[in-house]
DRENDO-1510 file (C-alpha; in Angstrom, 1 decimal, always signed):
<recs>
REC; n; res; u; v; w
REC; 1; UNK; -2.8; -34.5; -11.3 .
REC; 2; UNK; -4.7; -33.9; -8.1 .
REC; 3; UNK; -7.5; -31.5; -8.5 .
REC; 4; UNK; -7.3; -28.2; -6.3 .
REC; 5; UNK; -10.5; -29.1; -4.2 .
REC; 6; UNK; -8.2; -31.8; -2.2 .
REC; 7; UNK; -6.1; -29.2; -0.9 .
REC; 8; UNK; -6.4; -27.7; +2.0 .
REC; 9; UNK; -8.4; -24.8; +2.6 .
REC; 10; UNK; -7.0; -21.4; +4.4 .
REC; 11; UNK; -9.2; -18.4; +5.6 .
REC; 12; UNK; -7.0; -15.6; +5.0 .
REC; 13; UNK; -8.7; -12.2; +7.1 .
REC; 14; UNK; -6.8; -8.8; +6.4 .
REC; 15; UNK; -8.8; -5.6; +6.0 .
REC; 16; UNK; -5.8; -3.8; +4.0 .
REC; 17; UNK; -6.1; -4.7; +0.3 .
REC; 18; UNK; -2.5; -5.5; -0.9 .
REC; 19; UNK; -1.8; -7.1; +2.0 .
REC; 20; UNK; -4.9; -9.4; +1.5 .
REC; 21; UNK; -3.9; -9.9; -2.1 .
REC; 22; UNK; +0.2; -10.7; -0.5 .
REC; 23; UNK; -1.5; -13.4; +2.4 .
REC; 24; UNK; -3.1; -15.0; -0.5 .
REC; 25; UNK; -0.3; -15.7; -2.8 .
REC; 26; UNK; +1.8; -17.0; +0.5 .
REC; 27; UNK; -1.3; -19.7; +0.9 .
REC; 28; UNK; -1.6; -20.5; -2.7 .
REC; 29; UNK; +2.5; -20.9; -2.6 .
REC; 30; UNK; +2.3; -23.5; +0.0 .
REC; 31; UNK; +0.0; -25.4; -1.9 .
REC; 32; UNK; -4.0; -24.6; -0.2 .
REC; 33; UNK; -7.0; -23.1; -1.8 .
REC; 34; UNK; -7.5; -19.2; +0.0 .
REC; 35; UNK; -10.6; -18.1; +1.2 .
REC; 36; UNK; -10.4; -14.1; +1.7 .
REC; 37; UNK; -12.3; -12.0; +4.4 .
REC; 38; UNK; -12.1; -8.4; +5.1 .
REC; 39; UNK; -13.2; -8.9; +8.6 .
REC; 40; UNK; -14.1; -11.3; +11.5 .
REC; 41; UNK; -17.7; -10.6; +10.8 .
REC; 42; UNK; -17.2; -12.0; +7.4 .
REC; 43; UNK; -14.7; -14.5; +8.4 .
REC; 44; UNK; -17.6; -15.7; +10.9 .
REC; 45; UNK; -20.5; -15.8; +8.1 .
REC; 46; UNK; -17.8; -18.1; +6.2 .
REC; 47; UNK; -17.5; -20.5; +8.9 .
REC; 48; UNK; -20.6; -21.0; +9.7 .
REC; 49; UNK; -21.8; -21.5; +5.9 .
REC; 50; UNK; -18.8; -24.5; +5.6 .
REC; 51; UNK; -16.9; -27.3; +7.3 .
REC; 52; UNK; -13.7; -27.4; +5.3 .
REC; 53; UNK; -11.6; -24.6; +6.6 .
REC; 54; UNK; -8.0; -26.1; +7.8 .
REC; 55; UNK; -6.4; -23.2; +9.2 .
REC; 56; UNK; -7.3; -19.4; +10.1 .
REC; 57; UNK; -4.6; -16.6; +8.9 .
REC; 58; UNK; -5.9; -13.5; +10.1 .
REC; 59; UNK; -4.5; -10.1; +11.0 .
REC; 60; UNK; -4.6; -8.7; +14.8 .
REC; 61; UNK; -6.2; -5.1; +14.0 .
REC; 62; UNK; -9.2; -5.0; +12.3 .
REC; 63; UNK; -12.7; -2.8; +11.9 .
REC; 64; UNK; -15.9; -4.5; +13.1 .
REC; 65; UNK; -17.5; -5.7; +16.5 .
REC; 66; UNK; -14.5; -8.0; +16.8 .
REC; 67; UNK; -10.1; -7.8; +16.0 .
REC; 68; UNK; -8.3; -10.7; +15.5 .
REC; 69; UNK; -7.5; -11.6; +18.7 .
REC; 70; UNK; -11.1; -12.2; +19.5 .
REC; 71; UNK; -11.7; -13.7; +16.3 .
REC; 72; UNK; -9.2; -16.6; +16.9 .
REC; 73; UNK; -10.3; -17.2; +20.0 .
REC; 74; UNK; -14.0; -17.7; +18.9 .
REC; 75; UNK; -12.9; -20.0; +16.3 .
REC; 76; UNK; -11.4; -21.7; +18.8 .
REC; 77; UNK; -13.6; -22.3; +21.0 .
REC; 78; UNK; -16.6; -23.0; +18.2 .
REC; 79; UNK; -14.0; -25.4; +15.9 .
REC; 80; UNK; -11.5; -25.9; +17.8 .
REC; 81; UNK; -9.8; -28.5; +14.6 .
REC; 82; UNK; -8.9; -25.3; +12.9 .
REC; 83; UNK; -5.2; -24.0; +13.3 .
REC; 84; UNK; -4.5; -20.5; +13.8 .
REC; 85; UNK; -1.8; -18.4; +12.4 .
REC; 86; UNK; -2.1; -14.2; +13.8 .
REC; 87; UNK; -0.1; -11.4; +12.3 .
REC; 88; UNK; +0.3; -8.2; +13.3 .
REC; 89; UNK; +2.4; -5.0; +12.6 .
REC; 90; UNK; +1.5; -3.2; +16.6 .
REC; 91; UNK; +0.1; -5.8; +18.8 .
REC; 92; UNK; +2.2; -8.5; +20.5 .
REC; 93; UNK; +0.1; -10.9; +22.4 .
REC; 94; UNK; +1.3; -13.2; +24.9 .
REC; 95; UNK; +1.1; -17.0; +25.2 .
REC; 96; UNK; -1.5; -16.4; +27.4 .
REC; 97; UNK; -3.3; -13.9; +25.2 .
REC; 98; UNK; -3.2; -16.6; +22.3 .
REC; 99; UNK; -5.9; -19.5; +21.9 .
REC; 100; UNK; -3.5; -22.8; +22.5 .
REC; 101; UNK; -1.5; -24.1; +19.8 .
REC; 102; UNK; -2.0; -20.8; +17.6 .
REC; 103; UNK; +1.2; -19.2; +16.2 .
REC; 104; UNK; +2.0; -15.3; +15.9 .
REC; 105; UNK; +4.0; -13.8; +13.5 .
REC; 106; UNK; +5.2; -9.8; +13.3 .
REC; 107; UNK; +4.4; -7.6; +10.1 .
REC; 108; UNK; +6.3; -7.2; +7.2 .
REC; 109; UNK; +6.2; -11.1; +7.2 .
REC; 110; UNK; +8.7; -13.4; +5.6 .
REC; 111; UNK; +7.1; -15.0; +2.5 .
REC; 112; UNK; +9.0; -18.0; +2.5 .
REC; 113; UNK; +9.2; -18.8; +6.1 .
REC; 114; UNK; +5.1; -18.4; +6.4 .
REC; 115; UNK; +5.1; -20.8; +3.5 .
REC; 116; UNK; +6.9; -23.2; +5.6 .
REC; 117; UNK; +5.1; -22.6; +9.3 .
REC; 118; UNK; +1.6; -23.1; +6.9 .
REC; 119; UNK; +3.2; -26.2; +5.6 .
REC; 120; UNK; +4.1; -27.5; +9.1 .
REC; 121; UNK; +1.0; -26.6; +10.6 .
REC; 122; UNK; -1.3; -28.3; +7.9 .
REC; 123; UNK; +0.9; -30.8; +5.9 .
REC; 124; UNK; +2.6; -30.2; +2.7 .
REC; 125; UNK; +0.0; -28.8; -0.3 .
REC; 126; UNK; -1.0; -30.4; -2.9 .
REC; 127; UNK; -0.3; -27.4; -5.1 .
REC; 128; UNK; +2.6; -26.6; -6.0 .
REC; 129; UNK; +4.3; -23.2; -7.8 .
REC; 130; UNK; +7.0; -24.5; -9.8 .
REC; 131; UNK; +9.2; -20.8; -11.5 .
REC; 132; UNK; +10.0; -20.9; -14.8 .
REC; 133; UNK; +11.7; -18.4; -16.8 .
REC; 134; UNK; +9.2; -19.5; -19.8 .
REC; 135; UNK; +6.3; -18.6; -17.9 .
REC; 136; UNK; +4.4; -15.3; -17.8 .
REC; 137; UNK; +5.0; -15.4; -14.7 .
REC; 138; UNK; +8.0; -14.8; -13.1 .
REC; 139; UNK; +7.9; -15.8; -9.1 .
REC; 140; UNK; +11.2; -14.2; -7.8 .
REC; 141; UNK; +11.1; -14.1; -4.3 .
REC; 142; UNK; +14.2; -13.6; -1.8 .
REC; 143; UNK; +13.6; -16.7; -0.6 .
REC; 144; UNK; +13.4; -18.8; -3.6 .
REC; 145; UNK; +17.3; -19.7; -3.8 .
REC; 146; UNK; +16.2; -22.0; -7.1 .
REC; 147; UNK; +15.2; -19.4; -9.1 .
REC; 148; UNK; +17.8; -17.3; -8.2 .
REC; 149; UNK; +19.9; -19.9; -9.3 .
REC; 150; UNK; +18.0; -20.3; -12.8 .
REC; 151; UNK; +18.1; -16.3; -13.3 .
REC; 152; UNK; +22.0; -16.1; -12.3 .
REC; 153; UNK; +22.2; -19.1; -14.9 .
REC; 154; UNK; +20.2; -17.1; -17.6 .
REC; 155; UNK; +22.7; -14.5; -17.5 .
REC; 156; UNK; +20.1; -11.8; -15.7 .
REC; 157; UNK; +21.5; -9.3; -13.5 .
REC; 158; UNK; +19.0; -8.9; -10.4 .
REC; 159; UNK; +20.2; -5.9; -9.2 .
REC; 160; UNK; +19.2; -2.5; -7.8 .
REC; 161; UNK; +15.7; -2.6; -7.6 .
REC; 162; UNK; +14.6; +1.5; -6.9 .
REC; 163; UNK; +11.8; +1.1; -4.2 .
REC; 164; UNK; +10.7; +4.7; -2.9 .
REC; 165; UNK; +8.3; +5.4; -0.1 .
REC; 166; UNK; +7.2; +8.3; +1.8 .
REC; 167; UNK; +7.6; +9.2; +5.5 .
REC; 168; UNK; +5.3; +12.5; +6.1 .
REC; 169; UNK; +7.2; +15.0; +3.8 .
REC; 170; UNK; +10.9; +13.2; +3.0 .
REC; 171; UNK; +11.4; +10.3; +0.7 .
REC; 172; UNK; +13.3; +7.2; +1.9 .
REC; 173; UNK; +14.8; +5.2; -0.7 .
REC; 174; UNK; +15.4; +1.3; +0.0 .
REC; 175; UNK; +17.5; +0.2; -2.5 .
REC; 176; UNK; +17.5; -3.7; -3.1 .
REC; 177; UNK; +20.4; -5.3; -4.2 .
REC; 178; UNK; +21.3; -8.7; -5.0 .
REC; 179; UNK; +23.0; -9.8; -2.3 .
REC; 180; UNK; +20.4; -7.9; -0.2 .
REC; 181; UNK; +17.1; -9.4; +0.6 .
REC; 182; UNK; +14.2; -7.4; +0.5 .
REC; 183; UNK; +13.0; -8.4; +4.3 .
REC; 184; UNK; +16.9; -6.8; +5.5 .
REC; 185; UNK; +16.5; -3.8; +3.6 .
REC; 186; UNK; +12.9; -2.9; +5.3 .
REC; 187; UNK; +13.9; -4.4; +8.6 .
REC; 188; UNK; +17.1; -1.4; +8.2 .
REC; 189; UNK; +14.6; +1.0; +7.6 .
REC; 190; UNK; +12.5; +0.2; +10.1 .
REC; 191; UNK; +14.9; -0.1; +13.0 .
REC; 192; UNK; +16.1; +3.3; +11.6 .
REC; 193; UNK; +12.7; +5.2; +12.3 .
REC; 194; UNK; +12.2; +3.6; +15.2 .
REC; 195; UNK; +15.6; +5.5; +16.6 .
REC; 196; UNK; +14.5; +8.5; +15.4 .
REC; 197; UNK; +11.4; +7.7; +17.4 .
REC; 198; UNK; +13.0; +7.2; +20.6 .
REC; 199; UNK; +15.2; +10.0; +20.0 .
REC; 200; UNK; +12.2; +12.2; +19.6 .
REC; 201; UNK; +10.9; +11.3; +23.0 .
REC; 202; UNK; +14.3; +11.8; +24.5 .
REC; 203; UNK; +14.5; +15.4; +22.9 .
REC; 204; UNK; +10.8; +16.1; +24.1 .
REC; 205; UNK; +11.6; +15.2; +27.5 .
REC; 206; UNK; +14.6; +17.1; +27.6 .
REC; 207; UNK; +12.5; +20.2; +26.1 .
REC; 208; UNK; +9.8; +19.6; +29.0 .
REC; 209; UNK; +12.3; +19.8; +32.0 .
REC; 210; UNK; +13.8; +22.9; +30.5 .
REC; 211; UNK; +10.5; +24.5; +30.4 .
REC; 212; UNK; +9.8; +24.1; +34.2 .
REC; 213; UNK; +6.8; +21.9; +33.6 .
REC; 214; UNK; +5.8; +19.6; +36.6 .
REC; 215; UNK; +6.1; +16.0; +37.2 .
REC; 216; UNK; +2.3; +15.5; +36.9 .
REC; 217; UNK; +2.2; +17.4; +33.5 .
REC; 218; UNK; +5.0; +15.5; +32.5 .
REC; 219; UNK; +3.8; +11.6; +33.0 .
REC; 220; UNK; +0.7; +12.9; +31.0 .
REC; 221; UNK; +2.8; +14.8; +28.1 .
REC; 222; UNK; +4.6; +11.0; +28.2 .
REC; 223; UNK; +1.7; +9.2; +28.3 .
REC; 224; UNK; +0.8; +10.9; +25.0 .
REC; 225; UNK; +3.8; +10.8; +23.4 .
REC; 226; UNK; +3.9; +6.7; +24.0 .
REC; 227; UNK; +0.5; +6.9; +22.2 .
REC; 228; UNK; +1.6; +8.7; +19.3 .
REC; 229; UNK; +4.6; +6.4; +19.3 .
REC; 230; UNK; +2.8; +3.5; +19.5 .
REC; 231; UNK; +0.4; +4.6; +16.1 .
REC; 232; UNK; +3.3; +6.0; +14.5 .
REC; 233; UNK; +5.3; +2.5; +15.2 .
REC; 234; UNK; +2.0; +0.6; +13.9 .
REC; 235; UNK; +1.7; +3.2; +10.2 .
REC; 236; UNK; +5.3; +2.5; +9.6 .
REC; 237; UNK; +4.7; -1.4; +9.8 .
REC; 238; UNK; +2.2; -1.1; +7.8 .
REC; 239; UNK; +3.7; +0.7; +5.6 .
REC; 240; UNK; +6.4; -1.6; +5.1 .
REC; 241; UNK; +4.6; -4.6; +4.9 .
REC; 242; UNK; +2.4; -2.7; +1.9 .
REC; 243; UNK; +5.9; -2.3; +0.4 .
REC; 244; UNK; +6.8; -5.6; +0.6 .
REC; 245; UNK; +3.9; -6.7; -1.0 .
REC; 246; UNK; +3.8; -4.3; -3.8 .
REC; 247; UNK; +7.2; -5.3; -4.6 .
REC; 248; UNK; +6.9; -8.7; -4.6 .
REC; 249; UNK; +3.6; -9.5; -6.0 .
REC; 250; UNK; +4.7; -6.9; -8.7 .
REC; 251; UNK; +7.5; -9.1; -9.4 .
REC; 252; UNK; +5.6; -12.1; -9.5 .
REC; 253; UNK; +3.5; -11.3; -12.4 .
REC; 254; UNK; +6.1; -9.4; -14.6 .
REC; 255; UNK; +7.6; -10.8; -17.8 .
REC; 256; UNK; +10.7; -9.5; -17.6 .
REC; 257; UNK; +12.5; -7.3; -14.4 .
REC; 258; UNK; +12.4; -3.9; -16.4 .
REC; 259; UNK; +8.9; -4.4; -16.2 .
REC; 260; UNK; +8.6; -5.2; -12.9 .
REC; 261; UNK; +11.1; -2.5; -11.8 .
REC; 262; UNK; +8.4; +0.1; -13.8 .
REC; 263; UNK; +5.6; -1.7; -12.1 .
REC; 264; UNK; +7.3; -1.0; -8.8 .
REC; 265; UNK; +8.0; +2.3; -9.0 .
REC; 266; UNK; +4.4; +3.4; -10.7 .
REC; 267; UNK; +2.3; +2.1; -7.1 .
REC; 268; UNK; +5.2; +3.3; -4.9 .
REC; 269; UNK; +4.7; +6.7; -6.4 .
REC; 270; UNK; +1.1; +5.9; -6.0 .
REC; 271; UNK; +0.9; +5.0; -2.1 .
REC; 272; UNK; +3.1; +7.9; -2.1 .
REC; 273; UNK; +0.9; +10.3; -3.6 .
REC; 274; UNK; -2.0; +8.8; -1.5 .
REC; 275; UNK; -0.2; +9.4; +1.5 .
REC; 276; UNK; +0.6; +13.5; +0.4 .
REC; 277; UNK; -2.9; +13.5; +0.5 .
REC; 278; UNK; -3.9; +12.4; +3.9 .
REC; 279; UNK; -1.3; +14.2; +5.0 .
REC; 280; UNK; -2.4; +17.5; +3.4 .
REC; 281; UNK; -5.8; +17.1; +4.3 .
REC; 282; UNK; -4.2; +15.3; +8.4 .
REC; 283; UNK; -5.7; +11.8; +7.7 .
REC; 284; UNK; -9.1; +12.9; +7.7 .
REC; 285; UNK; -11.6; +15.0; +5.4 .
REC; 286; UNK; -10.4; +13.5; +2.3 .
REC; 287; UNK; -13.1; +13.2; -0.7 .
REC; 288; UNK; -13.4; +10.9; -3.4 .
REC; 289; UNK; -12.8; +13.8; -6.4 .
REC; 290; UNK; -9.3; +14.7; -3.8 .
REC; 291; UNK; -8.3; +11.3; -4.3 .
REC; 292; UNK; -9.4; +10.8; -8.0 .
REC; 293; UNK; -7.7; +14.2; -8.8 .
REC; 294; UNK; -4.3; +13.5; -7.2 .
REC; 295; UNK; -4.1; +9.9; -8.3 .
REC; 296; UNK; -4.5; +11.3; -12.6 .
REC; 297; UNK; -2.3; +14.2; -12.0 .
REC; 298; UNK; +0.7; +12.4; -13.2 .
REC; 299; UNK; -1.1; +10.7; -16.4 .
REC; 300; UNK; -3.3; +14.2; -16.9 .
REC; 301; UNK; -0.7; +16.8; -17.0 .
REC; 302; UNK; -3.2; +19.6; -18.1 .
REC; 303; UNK; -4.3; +17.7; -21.1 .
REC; 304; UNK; -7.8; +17.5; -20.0 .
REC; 305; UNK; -8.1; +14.1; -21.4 .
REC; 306; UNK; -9.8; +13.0; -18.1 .
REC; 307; UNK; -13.1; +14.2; -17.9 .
REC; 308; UNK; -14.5; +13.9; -14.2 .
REC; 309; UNK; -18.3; +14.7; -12.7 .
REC; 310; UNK; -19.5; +13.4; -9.0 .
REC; 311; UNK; -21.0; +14.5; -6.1 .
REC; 312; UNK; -19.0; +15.9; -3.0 .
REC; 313; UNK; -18.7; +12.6; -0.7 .
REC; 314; UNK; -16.0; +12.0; +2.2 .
REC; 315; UNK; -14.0; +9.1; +2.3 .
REC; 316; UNK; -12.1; +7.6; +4.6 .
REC; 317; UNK; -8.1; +7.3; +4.8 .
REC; 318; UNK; -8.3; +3.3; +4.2 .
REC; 319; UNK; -10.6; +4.0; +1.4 .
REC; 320; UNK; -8.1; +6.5; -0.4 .
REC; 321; UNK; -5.1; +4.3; -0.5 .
REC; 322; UNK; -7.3; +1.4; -1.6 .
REC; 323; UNK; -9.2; +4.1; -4.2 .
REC; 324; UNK; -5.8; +5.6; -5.2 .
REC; 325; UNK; -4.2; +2.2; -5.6 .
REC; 326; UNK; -7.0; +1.0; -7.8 .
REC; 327; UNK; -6.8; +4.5; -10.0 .
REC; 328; UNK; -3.5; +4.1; -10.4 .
REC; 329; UNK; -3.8; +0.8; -12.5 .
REC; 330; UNK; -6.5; +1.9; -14.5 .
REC; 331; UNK; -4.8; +5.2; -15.6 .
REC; 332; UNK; -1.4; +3.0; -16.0 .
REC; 333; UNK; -3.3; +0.2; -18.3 .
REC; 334; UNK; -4.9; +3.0; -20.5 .
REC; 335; UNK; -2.1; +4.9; -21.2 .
REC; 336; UNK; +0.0; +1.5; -22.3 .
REC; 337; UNK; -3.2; +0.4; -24.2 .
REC; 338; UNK; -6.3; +2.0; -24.0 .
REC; 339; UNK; -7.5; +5.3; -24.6 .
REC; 340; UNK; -4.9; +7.2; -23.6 .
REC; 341; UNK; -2.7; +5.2; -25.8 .
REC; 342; UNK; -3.5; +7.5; -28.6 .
REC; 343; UNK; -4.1; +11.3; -29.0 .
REC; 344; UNK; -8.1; +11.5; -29.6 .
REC; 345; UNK; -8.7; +9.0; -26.4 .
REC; 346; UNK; -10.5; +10.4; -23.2 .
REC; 347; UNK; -11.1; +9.2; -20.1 .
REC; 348; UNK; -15.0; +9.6; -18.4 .
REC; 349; UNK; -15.0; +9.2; -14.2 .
REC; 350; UNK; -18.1; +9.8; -12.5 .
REC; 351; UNK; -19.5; +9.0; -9.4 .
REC; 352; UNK; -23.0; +9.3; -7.8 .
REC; 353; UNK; -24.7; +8.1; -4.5 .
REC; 354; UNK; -28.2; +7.4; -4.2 .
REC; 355; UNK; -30.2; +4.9; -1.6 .
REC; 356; UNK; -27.1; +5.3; +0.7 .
REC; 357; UNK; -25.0; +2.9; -2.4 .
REC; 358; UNK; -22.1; +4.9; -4.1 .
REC; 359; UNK; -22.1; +3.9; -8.4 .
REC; 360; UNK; -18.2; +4.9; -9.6 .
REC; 361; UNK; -17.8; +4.5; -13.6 .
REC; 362; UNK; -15.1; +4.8; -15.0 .
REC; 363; UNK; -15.3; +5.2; -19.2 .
REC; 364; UNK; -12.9; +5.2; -21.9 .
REC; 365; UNK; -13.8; +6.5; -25.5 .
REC; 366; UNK; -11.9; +6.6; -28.5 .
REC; 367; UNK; -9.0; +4.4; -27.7 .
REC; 368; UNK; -8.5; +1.6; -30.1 .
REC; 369; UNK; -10.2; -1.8; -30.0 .
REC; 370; UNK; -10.2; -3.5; -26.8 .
REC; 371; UNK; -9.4; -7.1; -26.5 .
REC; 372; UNK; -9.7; -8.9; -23.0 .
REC; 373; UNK; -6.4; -10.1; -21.7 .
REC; 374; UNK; -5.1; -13.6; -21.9 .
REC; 375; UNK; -4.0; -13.9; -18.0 .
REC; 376; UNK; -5.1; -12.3; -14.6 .
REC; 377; UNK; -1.9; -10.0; -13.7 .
REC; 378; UNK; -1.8; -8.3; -10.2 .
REC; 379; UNK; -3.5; -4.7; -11.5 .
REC; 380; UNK; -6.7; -6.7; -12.6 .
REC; 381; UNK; -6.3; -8.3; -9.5 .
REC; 382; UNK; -6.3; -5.3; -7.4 .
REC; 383; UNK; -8.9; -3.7; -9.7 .
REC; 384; UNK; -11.3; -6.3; -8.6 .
REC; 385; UNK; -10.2; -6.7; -5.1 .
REC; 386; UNK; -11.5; -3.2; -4.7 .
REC; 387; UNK; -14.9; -4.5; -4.7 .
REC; 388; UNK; -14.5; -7.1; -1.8 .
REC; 389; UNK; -12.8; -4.6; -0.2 .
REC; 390; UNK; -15.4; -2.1; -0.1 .
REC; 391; UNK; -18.2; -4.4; +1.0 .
REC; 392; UNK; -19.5; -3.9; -2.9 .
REC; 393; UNK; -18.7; -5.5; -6.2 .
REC; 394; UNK; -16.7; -4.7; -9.1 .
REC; 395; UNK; -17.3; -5.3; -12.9 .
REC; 396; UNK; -14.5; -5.1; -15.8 .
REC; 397; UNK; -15.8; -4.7; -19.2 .
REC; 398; UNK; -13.8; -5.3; -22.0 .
REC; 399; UNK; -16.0; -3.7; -25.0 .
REC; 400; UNK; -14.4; -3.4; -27.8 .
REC; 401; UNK; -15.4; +0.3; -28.1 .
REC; 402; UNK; -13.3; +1.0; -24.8 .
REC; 403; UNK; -12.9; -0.3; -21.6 .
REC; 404; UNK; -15.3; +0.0; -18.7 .
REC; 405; UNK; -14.8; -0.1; -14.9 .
REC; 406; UNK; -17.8; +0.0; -12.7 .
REC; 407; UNK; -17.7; -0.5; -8.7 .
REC; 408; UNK; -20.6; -0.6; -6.3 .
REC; 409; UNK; -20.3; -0.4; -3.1 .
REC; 410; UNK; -22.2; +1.0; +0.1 .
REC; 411; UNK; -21.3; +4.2; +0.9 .
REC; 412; UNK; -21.2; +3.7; +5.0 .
REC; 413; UNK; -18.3; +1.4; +3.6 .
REC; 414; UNK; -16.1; +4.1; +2.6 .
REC; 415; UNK; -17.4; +7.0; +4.7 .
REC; 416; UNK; -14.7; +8.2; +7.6 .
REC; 417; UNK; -15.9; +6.9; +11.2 .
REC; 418; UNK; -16.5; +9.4; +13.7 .
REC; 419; UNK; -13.9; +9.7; +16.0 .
REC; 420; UNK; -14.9; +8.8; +19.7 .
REC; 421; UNK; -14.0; +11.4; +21.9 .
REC; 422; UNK; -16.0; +9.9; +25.3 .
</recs>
C-alpha cells in the first residue's frame, strides 16, 4: 500500500472551527494529506517553512492583515505551481478578481462535487475512503450513491433525519428525508430567507414613502438596509454551511444512525443555544462564565453537579460558538461515561488569566474509571480543534481518576475587537 506521505498535500484555511474540521474531511476523501490554517498569516508561515503544498483551499472572509482573496493572490504570485480553490458564503469575486486558473465555489459546499473539482485539479489521491457497514465509521454522505446502495441493501431505513436551527428567536426545522439530499433541503431554506429578506426591504420602503421622508434620506435608509442585508445574507450562509457540517461529519463517525440522529440534534441544540446568547447579549459583550453557564444548563438542571469559578473576561461572538461547541461535547461525553454518568460525580470548570494567557480546566471527580478511547470520533476532534482555533493548545487527559481538559490560549485570541467607528 502506498504510504500517505506520497499524496498530495492541501492547505485547507477556514477561521470557523466545524467548517475547518468539514474542508478537512472533503481533502482527506479525495485522497491528499490536509494541512489546516486559521488564517492567511498562518497559511503564510506554512508556506514559507515547506515546498510540498499542491493546492490552497481557503475561505474568502477571514481575520488578520489579509482575507482570502489577498491570500490567493500572494500565493500566486510567490508559488505560482500551487492551485487555488476559494470559498465563500458573501463574497462573489469575478474572473478578474481571481488569480488565473483558481476556482470559486459558494458556501454550504457540495461534499462530493469538491471532492471531484480537488481531484481534477491535482490528480486522483492516493488515499482512498472505502464505507463499510463493519467499520466504526459510517461515511454516509448524499453523494455517495454506493453506500446508499449498501444501507438500502442492509435493510436500514435512512429517513427523517430532525435537523433544527435557530433564526433570531423562531426555530426552522429542515427535515431530511431520503429521497431528499441534505444540500436541497438547506438550499430551500436558504432561498426561503432570502424572500423574506427582499420582502423586508420592500415593506421598509413602502413604510418610508408613507412617512413623507425624502429622496436623500431614503437612498441612505437603503444604503443601510443593503448593508444589513448583505451581513444578514452572509450569517445565514454560514449558518448553513455549519449545519451541513455538523450533520455530516456527525454522521460520519456514528456507529449506527440513532446515534448519529442524537449526535445531530445535541450540537444543533448547541449552536442554537450559542446563538440565544449572542442574541440576548446583541453579538457583543458576551463572557466566558455566560457561555459556560448556558452551554451546562441542559446537562445541569439545578443539580449543582457543575461546580464553576473564573474571572470576569469578555469573549468574542466567534469565540462563544467555538467555546459553546466545545462544552457541549465535554458535558455530552461525561454524562454517557464519565462523571456525570453516576450520582456522586461532579464536574470542576475554572478559568484564570494571567500574563495576558487565559488557563481553562475543566475537572471531573468521582466518575468511574476512565479508560482512553480506542478511535478519534468528531467530539475529540472538535475538543482539540479548540486549541488551534484559539491560537493556543489543548490537552486531553484520560486519568483514570477522571477525565481532564485543559486549553491555553492567548487571551487577545478570544477577546471581542473594537469596533471601528472612523
Amino acid at each position: 500500500m502506498t504510504t500517505p506521505e506520497l499524496s498530495p498535500i492541501v492547505l485547507v484555511v477556514e477561521d470557523e472551527m466545524l467548517l475547518r474540521m468539514r474542508a478537512v474531511d472533503i481533502v482527506e476523501d479525495a485522497g491528499f494529506v490536509p494541512l489546516e490554517a486559521v488564517s492567511a498569516d498562518e497559511a503564510i508561515e506554512i508556506l514559507e517553512s515547506r515546498d510540498d503544498v499542491s493546492l490552497l483551499f481557503t475561505d474568502i472572509q477571514m481575520p488578520g492583515t489579509m482575507d482570502g482573496l489577498k491570500l490567493a493572490h500572494a500565493v500566486h504570485n510567490r508559488w505560482p505551481h500551487i492551485k487555488i480553490i476559494l470559498v465563500s458564503g458573501q463574497v462573489r469575486p469575478t474572473e478578474s478578481d481571481k488569480p488565473a486558473d483558481s476556482r470559486f465555489f459558494a458556501k454550504p459546499v457540495e461534499a462530493g462535487h469538491m471532492v471531484a473539482q480537488l481531484q481534477d485539479m491535482v490528480g486522483a489521491g492516493v488515499l482512498q475512503v472505502v464505507p463499510s457497514l463493519q467499520s466504526a465509521d459510517i461515511s454516509l454522505t448524499e453523494q455517495n450513491r454506493d453506500l446508499r446502495d449498501q444501507l438500502q441493501q442492509a435493510g436500514i431505513d435512512a429517513q427523517a433525519l430532525h435537523l433544527e436551527t435557530v433564526n433570531n428567536t423562531e426555530k426552522q426545522q429542515l427535515i431530511i428525508d431520503e429521497n431528499q439530499p441534505l444540500q436541497d433541503a438547506l438550499t430551500t431554506e436558504n432561498d426561503s430567507l432570502k424572500l423574506a429578506l427582499e420582502q423586508a426591504g420592500i415593506d421598509a420602503k413602502a413604510l418610508l414613502v408613507q412617512a413623507g421622508i425624502d429622496a436623500e434620506e431614503r437612498e441612505a435608509a437603503d444604503k443601510l438596509q443593503d448593508l444589513i442585508h448583505a451581513e444578514l445574507h452572509h450569517r445565514i450562509k454560514n449558518t448553513l454551511a455549519t449545519v451541513s457540517a455538523i450533520a455530516n461529519q456527525s454522521i460520519r463517525t456514528a456507529t449506527s444512525l440513532a446515534h448519529a440522529n442524537a449526535a445531530i440534534d445535541g450540537r444543533l441544540a448547541a449552536l442554537g443555544r450559542a446563538h440565544d446568547l449572542l442574541i440576548q447579549v446583541s453579538w457583543s459583550n458576551a463572557t466566558i462564565e455566560s457561555t459556560v453557564r448556558s452551554a451546562i444548563e441542559p446537562f445541569d438542571q439545578g443539580s449543582g453537579r457543575f461546580v464553576i469559578t473564573g474571572d470576569t473576561i469578555p469573549i468574542s461572538s466567534n469565540s462563544v460558538i467555538a467555546f459553546a461547541m466545545t462544552l457541549n461535547e465535554l458535558c455530552t461525553n461525561t454524562t454517557k461515561f464519565g462523571a456525570l454518568s453516576v450520582p456522586e460525580g461532579q464536574v470542576h470548570i475554572a478559568w484564570q488569566q494571567h500574563d495576558g494567557r487565559l488557563r481553562f480546566l475543566w475537572t471531573e471527580t468521582g466518575g468511574p474509571r476512565v479508560n482512553e478511547p480506542t478511535r478519534r470520533s468528531f467530539g475529540t476532534r472538535m475538543m482539540s480543534s479548540l486549541g488551534q482555533q484559539l491560537k493556543g493548545a489543548v490537552q486531553l487527559d484520560y486519568n483514570p481518576a477522571g477525565f481532564i481538559y485543559t486549553l491555553e490560549v492567548p487571551v487577545d485570541a478570544i477577546s471581542p475587537k473594537p469596533i471601528n467607528t472612523a
